[in-house]
mmCIF file as Biopython writes it, N, C-alpha, C and O atoms, coordinates in Angstrom:
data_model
#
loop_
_atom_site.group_PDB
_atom_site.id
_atom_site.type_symbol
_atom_site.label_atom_id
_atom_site.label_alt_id
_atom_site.label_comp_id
_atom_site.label_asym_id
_atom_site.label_entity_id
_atom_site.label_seq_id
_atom_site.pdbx_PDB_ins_code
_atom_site.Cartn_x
_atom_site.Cartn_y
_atom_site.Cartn_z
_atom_site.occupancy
_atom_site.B_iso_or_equiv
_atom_site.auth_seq_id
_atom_site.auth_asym_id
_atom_site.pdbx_PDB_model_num
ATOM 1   N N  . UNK A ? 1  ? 0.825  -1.198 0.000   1.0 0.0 1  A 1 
ATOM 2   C CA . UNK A ? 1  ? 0.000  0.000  0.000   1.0 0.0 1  A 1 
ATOM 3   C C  . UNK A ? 1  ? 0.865  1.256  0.000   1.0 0.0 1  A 1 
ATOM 4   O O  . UNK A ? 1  ? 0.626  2.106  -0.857  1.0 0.0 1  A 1 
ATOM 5   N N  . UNK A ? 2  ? 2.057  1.497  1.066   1.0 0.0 2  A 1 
ATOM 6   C CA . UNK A ? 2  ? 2.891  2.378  0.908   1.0 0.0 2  A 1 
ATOM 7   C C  . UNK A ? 2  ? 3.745  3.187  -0.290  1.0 0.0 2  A 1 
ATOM 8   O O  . UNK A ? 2  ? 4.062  4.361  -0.483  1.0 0.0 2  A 1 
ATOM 9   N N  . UNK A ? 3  ? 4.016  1.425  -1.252  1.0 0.0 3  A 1 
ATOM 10  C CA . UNK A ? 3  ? 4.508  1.741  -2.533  1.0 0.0 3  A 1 
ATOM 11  C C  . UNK A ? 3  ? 3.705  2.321  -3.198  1.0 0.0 3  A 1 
ATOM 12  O O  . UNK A ? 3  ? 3.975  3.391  -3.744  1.0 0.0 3  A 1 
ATOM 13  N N  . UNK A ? 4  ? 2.516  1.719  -3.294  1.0 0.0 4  A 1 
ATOM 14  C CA . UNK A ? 4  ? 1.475  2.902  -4.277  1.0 0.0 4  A 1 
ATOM 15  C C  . UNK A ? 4  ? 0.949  3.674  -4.107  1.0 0.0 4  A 1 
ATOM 16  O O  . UNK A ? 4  ? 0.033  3.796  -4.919  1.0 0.0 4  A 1 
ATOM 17  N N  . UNK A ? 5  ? 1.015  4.609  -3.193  1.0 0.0 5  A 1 
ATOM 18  C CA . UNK A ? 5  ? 1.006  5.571  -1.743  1.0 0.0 5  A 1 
ATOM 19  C C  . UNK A ? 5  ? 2.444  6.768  -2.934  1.0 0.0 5  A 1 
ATOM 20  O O  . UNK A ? 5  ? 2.300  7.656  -3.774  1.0 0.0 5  A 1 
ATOM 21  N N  . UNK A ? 6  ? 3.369  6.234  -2.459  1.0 0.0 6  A 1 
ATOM 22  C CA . UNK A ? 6  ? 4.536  7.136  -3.042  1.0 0.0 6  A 1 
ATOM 23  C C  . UNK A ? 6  ? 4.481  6.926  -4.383  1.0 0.0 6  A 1 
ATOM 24  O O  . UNK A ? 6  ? 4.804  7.920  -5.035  1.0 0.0 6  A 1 
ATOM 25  N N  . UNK A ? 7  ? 4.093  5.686  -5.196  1.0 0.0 7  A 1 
ATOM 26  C CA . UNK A ? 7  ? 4.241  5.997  -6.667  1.0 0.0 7  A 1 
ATOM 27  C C  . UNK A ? 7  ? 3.382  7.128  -7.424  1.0 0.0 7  A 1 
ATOM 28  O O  . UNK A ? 7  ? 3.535  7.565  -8.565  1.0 0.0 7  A 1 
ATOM 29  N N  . UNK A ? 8  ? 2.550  7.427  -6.566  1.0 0.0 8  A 1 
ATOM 30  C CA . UNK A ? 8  ? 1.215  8.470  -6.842  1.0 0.0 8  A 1 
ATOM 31  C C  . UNK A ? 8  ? 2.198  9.428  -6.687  1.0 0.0 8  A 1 
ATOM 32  O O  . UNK A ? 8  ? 2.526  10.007 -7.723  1.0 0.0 8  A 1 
ATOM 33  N N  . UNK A ? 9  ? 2.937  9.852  -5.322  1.0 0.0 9  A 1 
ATOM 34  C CA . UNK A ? 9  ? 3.548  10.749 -4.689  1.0 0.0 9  A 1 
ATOM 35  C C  . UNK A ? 9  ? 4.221  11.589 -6.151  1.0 0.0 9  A 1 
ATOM 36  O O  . UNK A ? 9  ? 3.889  12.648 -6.685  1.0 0.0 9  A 1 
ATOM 37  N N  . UNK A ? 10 ? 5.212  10.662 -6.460  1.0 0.0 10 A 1 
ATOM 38  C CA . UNK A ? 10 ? 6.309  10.670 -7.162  1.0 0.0 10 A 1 
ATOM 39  C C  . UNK A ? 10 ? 5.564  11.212 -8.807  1.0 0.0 10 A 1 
ATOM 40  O O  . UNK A ? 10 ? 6.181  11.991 -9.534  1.0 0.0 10 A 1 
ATOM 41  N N  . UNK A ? 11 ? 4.441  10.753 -9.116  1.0 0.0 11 A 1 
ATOM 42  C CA . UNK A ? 11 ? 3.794  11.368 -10.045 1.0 0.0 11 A 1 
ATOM 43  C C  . UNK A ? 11 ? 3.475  12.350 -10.336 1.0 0.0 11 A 1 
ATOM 44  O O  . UNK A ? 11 ? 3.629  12.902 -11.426 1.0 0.0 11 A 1 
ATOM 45  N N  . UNK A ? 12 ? 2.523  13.075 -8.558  1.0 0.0 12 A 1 
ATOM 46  C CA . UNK A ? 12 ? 1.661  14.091 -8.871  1.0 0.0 12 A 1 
ATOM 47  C C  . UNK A ? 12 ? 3.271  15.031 -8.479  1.0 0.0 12 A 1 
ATOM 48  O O  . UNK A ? 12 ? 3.684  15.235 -9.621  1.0 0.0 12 A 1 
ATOM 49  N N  . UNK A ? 13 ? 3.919  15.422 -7.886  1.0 0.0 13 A 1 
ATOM 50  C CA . UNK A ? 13 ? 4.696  15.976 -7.061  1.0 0.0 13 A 1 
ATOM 51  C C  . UNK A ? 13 ? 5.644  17.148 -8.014  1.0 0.0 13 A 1 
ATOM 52  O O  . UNK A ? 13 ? 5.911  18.341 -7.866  1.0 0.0 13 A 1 
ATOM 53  N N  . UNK A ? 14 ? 5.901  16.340 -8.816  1.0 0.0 14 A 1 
ATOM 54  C CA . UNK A ? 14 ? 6.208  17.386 -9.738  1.0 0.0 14 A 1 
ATOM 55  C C  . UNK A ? 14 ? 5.321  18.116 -10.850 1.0 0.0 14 A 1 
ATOM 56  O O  . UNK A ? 14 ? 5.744  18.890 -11.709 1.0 0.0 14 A 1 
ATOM 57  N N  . UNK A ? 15 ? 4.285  17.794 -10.693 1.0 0.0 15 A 1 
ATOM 58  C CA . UNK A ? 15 ? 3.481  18.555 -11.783 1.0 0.0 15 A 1 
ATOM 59  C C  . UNK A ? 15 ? 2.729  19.765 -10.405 1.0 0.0 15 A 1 
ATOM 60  O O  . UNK A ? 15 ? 1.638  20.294 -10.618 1.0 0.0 15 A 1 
ATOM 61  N N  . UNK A ? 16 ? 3.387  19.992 -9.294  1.0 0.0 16 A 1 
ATOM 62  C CA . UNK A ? 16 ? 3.573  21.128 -8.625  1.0 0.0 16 A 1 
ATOM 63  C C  . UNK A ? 16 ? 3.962  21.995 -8.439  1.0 0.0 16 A 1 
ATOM 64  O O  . UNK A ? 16 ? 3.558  22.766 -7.569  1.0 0.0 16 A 1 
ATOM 65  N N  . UNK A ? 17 ? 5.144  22.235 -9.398  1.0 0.0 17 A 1 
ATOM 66  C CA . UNK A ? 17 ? 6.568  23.298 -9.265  1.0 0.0 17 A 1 
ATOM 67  C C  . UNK A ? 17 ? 6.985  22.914 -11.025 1.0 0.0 17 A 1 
ATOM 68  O O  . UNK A ? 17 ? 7.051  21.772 -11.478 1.0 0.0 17 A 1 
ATOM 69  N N  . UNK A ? 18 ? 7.215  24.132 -11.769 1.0 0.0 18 A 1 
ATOM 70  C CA . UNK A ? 18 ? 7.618  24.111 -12.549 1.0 0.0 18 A 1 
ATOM 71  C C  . UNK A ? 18 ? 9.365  23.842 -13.018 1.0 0.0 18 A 1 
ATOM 72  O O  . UNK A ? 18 ? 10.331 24.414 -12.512 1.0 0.0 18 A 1 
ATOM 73  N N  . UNK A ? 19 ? 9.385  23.051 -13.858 1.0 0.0 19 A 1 
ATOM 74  C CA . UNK A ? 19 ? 10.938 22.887 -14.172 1.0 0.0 19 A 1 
ATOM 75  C C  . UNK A ? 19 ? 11.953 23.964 -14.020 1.0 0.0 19 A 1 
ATOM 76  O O  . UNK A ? 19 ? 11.643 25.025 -14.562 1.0 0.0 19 A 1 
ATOM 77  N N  . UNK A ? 20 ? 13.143 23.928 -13.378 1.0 0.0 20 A 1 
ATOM 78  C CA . UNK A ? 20 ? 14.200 25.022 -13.804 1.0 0.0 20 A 1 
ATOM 79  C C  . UNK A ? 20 ? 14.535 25.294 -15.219 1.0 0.0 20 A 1 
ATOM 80  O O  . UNK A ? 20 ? 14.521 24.366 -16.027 1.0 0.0 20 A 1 
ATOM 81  N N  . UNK A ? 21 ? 14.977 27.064 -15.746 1.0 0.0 21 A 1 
ATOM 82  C CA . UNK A ? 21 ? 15.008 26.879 -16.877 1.0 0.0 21 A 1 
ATOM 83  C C  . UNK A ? 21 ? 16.770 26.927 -17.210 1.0 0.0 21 A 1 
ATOM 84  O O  . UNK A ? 21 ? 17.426 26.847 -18.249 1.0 0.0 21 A 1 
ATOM 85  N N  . UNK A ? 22 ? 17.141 27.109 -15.670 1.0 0.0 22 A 1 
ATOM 86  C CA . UNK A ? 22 ? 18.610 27.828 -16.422 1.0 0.0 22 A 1 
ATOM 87  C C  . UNK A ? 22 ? 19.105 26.484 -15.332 1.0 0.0 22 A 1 
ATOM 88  O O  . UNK A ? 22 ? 18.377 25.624 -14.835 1.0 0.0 22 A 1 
ATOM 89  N N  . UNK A ? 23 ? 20.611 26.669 -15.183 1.0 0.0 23 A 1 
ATOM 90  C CA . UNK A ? 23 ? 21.457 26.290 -14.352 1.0 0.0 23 A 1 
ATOM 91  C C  . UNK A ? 23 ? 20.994 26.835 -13.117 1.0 0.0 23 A 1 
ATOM 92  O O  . UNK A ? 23 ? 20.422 26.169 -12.255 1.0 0.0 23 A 1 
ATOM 93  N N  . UNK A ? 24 ? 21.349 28.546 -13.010 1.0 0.0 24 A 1 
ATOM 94  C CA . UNK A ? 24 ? 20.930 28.925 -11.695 1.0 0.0 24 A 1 
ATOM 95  C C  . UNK A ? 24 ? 19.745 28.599 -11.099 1.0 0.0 24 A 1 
ATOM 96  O O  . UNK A ? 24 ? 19.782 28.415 -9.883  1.0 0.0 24 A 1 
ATOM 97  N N  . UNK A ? 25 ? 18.551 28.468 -11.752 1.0 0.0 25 A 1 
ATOM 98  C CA . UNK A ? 25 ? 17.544 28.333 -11.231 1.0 0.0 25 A 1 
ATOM 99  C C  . UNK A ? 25 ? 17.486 26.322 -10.781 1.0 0.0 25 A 1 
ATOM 100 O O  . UNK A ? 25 ? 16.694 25.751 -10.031 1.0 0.0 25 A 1 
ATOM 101 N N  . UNK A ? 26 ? 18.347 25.881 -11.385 1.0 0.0 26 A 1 
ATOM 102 C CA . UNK A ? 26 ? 18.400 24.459 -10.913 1.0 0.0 26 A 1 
ATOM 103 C C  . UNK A ? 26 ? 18.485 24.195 -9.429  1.0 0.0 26 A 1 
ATOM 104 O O  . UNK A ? 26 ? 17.720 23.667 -8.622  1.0 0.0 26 A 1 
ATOM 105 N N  . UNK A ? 27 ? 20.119 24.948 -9.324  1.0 0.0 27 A 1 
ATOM 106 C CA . UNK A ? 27 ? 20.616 25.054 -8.565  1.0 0.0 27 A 1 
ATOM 107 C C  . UNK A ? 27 ? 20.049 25.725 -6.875  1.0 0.0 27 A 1 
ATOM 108 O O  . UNK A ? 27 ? 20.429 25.661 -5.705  1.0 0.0 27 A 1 
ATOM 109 N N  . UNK A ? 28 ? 19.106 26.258 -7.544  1.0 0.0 28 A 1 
ATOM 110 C CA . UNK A ? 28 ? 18.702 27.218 -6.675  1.0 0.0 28 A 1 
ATOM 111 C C  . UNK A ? 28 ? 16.743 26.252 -6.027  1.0 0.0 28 A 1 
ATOM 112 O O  . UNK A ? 28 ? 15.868 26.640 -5.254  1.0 0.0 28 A 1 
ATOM 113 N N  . UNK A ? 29 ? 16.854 25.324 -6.645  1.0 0.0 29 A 1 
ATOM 114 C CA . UNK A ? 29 ? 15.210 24.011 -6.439  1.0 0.0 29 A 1 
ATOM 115 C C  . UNK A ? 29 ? 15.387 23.456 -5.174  1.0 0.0 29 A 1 
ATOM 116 O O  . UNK A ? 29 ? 14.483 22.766 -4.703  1.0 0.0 29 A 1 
ATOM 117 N N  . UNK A ? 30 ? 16.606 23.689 -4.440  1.0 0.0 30 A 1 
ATOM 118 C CA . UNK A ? 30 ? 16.618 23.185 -2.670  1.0 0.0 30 A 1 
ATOM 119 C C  . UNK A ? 30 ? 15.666 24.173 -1.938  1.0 0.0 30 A 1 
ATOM 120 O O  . UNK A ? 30 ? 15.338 23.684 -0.857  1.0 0.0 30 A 1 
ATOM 121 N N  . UNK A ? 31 ? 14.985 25.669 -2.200  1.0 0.0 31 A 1 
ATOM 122 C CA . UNK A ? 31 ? 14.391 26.024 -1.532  1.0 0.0 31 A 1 
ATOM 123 C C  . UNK A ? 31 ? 12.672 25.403 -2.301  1.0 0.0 31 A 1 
ATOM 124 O O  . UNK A ? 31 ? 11.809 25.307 -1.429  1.0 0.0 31 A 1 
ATOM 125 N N  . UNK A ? 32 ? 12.416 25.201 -3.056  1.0 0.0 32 A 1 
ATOM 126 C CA . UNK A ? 32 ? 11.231 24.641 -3.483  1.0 0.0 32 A 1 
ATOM 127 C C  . UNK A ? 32 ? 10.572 23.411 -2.295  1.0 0.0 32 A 1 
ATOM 128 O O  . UNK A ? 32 ? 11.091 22.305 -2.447  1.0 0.0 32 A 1 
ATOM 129 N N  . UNK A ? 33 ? 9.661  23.481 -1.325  1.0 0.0 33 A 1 
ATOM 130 C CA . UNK A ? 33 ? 9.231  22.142 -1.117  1.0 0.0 33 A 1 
ATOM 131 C C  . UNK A ? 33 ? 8.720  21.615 -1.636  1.0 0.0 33 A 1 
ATOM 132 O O  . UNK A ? 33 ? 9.320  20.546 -1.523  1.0 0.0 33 A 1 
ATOM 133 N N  . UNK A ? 34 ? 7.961  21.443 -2.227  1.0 0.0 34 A 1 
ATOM 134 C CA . UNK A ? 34 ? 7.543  20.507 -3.488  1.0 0.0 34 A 1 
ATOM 135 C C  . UNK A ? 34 ? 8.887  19.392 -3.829  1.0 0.0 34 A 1 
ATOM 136 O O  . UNK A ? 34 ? 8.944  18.201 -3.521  1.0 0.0 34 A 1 
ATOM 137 N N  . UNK A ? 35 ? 9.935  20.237 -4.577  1.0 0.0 35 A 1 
ATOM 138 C CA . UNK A ? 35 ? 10.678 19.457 -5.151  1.0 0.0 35 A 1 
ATOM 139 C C  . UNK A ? 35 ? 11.525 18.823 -3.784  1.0 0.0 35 A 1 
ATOM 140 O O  . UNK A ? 35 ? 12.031 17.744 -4.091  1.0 0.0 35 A 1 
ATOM 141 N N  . UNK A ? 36 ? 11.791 19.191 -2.446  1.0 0.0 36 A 1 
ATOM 142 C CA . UNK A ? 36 ? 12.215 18.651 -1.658  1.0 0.0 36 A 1 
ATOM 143 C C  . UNK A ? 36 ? 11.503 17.312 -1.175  1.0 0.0 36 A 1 
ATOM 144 O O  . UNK A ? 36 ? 12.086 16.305 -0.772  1.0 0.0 36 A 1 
ATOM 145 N N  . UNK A ? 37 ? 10.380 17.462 -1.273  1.0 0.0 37 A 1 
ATOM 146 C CA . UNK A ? 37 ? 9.374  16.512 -0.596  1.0 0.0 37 A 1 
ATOM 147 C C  . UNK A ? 37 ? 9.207  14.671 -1.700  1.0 0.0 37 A 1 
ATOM 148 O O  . UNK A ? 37 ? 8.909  13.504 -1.449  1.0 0.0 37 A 1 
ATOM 149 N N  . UNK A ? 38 ? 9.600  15.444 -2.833  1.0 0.0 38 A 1 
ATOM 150 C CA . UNK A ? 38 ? 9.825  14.749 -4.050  1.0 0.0 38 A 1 
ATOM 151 C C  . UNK A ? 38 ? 11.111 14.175 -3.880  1.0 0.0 38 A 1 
ATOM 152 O O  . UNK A ? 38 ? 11.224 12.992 -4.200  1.0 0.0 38 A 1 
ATOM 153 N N  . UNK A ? 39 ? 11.777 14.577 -3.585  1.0 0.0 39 A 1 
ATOM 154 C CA . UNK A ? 39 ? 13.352 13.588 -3.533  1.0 0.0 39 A 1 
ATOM 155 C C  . UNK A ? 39 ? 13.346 12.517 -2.088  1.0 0.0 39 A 1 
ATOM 156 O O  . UNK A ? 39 ? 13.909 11.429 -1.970  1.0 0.0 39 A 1 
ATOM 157 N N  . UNK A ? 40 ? 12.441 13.317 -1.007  1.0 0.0 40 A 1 
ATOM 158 C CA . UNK A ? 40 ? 12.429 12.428 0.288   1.0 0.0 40 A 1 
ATOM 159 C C  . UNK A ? 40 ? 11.287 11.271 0.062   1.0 0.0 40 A 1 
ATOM 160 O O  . UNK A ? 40 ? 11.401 10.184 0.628   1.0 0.0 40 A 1 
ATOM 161 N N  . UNK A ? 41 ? 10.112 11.589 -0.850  1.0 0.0 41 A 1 
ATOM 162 C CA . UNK A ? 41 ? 9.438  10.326 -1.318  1.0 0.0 41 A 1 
ATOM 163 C C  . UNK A ? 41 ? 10.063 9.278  -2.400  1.0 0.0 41 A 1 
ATOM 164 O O  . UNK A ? 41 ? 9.516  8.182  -2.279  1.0 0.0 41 A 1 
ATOM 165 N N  . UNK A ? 42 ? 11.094 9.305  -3.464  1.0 0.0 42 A 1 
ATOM 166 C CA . UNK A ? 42 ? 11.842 8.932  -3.773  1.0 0.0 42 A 1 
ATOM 167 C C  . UNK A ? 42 ? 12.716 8.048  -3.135  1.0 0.0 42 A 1 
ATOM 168 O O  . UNK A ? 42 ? 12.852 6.844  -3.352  1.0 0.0 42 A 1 
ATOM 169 N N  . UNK A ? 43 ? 13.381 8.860  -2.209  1.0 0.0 43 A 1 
ATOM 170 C CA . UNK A ? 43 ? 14.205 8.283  -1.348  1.0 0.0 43 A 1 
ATOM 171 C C  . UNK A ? 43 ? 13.305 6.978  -0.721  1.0 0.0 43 A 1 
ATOM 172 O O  . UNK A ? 43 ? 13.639 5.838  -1.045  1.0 0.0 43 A 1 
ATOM 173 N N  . UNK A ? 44 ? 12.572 7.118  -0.142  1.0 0.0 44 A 1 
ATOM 174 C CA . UNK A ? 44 ? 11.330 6.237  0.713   1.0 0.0 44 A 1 
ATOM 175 C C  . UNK A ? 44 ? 11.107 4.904  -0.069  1.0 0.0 44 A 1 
ATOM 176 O O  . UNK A ? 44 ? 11.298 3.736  0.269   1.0 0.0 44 A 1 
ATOM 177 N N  . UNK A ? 45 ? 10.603 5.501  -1.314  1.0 0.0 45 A 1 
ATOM 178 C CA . UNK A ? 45 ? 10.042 4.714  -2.486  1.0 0.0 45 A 1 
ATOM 179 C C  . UNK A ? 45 ? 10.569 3.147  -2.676  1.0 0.0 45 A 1 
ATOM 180 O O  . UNK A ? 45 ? 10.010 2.051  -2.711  1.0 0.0 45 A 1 
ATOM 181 N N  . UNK A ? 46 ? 11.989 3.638  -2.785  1.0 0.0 46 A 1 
ATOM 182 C CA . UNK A ? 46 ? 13.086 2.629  -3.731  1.0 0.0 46 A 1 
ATOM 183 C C  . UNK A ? 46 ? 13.173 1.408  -2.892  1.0 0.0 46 A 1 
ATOM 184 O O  . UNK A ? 46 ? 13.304 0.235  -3.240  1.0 0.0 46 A 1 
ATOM 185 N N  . UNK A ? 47 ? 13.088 1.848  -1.906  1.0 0.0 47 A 1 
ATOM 186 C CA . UNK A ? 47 ? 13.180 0.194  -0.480  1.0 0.0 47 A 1 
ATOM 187 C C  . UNK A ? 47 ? 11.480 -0.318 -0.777  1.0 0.0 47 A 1 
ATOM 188 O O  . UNK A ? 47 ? 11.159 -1.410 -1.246  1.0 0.0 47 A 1 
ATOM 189 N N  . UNK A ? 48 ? 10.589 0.727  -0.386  1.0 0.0 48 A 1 
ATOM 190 C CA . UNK A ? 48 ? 9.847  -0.098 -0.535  1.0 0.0 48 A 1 
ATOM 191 C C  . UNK A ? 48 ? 9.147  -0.547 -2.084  1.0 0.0 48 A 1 
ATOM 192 O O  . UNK A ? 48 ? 8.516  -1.603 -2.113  1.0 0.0 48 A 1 
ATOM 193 N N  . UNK A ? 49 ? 9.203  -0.189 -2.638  1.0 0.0 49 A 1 
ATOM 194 C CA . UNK A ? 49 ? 9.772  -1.055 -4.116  1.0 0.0 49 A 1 
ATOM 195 C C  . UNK A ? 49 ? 10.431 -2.174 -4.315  1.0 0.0 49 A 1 
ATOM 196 O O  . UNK A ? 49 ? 10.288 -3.049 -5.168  1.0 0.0 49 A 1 
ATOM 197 N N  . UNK A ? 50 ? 11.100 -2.067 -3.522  1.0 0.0 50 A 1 
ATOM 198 C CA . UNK A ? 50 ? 11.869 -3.467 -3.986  1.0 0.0 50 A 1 
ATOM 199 C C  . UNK A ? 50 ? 11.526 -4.631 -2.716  1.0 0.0 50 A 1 
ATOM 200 O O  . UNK A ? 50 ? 12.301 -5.584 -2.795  1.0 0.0 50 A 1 
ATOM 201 N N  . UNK A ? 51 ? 10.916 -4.700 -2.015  1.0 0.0 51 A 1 
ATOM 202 C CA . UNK A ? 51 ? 10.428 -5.443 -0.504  1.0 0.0 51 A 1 
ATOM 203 C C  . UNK A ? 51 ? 9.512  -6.729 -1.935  1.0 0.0 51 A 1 
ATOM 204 O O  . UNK A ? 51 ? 8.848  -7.696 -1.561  1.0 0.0 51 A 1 
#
């Protein structure tokens, strides 16, 4: 249930925050939560994915 819990996550999560267009603005996506919250469901994901 968890996995498909975060695979949703991992879907909707970025269609929250628009892409960077430059370098700087890449660089600069650690203050975005959205995209933070997206790398810590990721992170989460991959174990339970593979269970």
């Amino acid at each position: 249930m968890l996995s498909a819990v975060t695979t949703f996550l991992l879907w909707l999560l970025p269609k929250l925050y628009t892409p960077p267009e430059t370098f700087e603005a890449g660089v600069m996506m650690y203050t975005n939560l959205y995209y933070i919250i997206r790398l810590w469901v990721n992170f989460i994901h991959t174990p339970l994915a593979l269970k």
